[in-house]
C-alpha positions in Angstrom: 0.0 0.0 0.0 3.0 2.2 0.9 4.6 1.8 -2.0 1.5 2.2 -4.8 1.1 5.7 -2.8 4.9 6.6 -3.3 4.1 5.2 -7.1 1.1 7.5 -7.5 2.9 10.5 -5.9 6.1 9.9 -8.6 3.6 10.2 -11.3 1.6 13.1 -10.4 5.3 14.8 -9.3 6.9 13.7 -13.3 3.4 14.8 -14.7 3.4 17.8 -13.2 7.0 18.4 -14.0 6.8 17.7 -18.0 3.8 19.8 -17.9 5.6 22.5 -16.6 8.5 22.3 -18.3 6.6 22.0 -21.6 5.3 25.3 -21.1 8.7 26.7 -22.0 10.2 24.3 -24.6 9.1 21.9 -26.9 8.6 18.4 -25.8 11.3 16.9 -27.8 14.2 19.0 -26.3 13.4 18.0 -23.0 15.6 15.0 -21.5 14.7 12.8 -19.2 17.6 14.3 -16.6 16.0 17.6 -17.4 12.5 16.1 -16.3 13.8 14.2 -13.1 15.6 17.5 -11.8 12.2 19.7 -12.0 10.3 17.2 -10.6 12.7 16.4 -8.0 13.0 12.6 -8.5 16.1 10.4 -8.7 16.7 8.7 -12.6 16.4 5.9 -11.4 12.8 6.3 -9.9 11.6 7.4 -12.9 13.0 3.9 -14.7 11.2 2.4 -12.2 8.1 3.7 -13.5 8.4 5.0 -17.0 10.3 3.9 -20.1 10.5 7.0 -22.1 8.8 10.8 -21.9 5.7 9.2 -23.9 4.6 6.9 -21.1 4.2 9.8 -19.0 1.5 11.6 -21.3 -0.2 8.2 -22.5 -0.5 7.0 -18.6 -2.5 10.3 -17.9 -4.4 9.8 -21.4 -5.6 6.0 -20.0 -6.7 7.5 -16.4 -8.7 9.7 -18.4 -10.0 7.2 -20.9 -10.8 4.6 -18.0 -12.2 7.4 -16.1 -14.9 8.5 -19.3 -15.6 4.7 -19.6 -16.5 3.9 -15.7 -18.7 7.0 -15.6 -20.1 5.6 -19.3 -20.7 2.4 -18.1 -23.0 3.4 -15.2 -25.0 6.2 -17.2 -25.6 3.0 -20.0 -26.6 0.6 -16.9 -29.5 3.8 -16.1 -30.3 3.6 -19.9 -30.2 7.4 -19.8 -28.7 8.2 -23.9 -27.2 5.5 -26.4 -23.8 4.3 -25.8 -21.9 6.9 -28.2 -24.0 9.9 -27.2 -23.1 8.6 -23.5 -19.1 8.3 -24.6 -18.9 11.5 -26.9 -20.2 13.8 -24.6 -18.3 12.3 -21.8 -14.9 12.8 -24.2 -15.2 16.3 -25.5 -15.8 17.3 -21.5 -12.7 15.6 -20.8 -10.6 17.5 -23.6 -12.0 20.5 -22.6 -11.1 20.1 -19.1 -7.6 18.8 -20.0 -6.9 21.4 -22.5 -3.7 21.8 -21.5 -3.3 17.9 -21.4 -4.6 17.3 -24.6 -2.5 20.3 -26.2 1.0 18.6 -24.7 -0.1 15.3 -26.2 -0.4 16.6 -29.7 2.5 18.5 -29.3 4.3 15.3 -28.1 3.0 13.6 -31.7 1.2 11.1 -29.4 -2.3 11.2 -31.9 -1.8 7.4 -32.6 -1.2 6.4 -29.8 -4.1 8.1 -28.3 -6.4 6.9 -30.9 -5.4 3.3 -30.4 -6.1 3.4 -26.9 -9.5 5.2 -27.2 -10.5 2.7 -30.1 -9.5 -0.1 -27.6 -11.9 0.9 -25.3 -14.3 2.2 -27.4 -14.2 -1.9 -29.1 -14.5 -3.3 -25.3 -17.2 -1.1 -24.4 -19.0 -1.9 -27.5 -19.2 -5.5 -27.4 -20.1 -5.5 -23.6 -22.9 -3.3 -24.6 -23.9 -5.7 -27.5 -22.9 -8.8 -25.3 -20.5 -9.9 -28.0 -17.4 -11.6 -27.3 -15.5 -9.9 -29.8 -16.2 -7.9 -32.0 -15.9 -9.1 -35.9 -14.1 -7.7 -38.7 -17.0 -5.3 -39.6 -17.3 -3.9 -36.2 -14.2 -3.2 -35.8 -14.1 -1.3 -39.1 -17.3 0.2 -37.8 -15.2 1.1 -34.2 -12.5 2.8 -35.9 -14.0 4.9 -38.4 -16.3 6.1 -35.9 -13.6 6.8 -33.6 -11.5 8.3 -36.0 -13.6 10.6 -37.0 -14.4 11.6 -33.0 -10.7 12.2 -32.3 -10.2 14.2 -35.6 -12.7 16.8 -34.9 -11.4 17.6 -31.4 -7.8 17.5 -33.2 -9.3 20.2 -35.3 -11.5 21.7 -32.0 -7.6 22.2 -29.9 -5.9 23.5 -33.5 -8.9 26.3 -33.3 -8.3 26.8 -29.5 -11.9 25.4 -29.0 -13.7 28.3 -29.5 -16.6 26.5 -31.4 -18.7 26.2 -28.3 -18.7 22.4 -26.6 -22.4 21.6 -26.8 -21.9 22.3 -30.5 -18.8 19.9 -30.9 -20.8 17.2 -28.8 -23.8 17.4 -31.3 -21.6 17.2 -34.5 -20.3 14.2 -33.2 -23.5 12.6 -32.4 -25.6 13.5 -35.4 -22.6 12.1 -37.5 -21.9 9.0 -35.5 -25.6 8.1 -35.5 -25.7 8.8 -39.6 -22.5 6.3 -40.0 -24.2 3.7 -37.9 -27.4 4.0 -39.6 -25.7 3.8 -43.3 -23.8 0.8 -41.7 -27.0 -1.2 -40.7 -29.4 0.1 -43.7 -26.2 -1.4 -46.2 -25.7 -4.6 -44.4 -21.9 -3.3 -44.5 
């Protein structure tokens, strides 16, 4: 228990540091000795944890993406809205309250990486809704376009500095993901 809290504490202190220190230089110039030293951690500590800068970022990027996808899951078990109005509105809050995050990420070039991981859980989400126990081949075409086009738009939402007003972003996103799913099913794709 000890230990997991000195864990958690290291990388909130290395988050916290590379966030900071990103502020004044670009991501890429910034060594991992560099990164230790602000955030006042041994080398060695940060090994223990981490093995490279990108870790950092996509660690923080998979609390929020569990975090979206635990609150989803209980808003889906109410039946309150469909599972990708549910996730879409739940995501766009999340980049808008990690601006700053989200900004460092695409500054990193960590896009991919960060679309992987969201269609991951976007695929597991999916077929626990559906009760499948995987998805097939045209699902997960289905998943990936669908979250594609999600990440894409608040790509383009950060590039603009987001001032196309959230509610606005959330229903572009559902219309169009509800127009895909429909041209899906109607085409037997």
């Amino acid at each position: 228990m000890k230990q997991d809290r000195r864990s958690k504490r290291t990388r909130l202190w290395l988050y916290e540091g590379l966030m900071e220190l990103m502020k004044s230089k670009d991501y890429g110039d910034i060594s991992i000795t560099e990164l230790t030293e602000k955030s006042d951690i041994a080398r060695q500590s940060f090994y223990r944890i981490y093995d490279s800068k990108d870790d950092i970022l996509l660690s923080k990027m998979n609390d929020i993406h569990r975090e979206i996808f635990d609150e989803s899951e209980l808003d889906l078990e109410q039946e309150k809205d469909p599972f990708l109005d549910i996730v879409i509105h739940k995501l766009v809050k999340a980049f808008e309250e990690n601006e700053v995050f989200f900004t460092a990420l695409l500054n990193a070039g960590l896009q991919h990486k960060a679309l992987t991981q969201f269609s991951e859980y976007i695929g597991r989400f999916y077929a626990k809704e559906k009760n499948y126990q995987e998805l097939d081949e045209r699902n997960q075409y289905r998943i990936h376009f669908i979250v594609g086009g999600i990440y894409m738009v608040l790509f383009k939402w950060n590039e603009c500095n987001m001032d196309t007003p959230t509610e606005t972003i959330i229903t572009i996103m559902q219309k169009s993901a509800k127009h895909i799913n429909l041209i899906i099913e109607e085409h037997s794709i």
